[in-house]
C-alpha positions in Angstrom: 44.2 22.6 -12.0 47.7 21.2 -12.8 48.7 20.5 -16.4 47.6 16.9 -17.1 50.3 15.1 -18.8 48.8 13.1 -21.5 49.9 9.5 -22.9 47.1 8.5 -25.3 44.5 10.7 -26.7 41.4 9.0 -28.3 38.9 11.1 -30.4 35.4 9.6 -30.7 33.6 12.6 -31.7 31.0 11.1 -33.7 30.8 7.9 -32.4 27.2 7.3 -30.9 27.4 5.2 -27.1 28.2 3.1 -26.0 31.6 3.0 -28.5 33.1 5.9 -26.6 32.9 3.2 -23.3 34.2 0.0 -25.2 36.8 1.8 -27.5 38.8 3.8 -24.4 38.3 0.3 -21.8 39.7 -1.5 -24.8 42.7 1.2 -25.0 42.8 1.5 -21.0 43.8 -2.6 -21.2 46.9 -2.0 -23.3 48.3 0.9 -21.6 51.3 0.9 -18.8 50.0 0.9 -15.3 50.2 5.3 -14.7 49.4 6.2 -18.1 46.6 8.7 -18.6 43.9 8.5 -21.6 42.3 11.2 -22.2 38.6 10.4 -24.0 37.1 13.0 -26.4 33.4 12.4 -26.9 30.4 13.9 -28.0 27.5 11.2 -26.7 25.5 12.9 -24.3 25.3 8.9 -22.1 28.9 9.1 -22.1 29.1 11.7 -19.3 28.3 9.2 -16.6 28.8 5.9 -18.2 32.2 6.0 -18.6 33.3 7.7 -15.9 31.5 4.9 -13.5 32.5 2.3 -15.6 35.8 2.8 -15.8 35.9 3.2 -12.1 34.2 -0.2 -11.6 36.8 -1.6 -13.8 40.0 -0.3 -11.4 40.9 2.5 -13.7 41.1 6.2 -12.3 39.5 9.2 -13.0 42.1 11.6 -12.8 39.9 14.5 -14.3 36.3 15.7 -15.8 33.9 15.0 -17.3 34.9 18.7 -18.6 31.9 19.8 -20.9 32.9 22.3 -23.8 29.5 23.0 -25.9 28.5 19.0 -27.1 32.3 17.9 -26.5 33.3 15.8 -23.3 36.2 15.4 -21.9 37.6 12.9 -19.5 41.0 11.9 -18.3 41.4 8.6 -17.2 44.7 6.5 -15.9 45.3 2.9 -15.4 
């Protein structure tokens, strides 16, 4: 896979659902339209939750969920 090039990165290791969902739509709404967020978490619901929502919500999964140990990754652009 090609290097991702990051704009935002929000760290929410710690942070029980569904905050990891709100916190990056929330972040998602006041980026520039081709920006990339890329969401650390470590709630296990988080793996499909904000993937598909985001989705449903226009935004782009560019890349992941990526699963190191308990820590998810996902790259998402608006």
């Amino acid at each position: 896979m090609d290097k991702i090039r990051v704009d935002y990165t929000l760290d929410l290791r710690g942070e029980p659902c569904p905050y990891p969902l709100i916190y990056s739509l929330e972040i998602l709404a006041k980026m520039v339209a081709g920006q990339v967020l890329e969401l650390i978490a470590d709630c296990p619901q988080s793996f499909r939750s904000v993937p598909e929502e985001a989705v449903k919500q226009g935004y782009k999964l560019v890349a992941g969920p990526f699963k190191e140990g308990s820590v998810l990754r996902f790259y998402l652009q608006k």
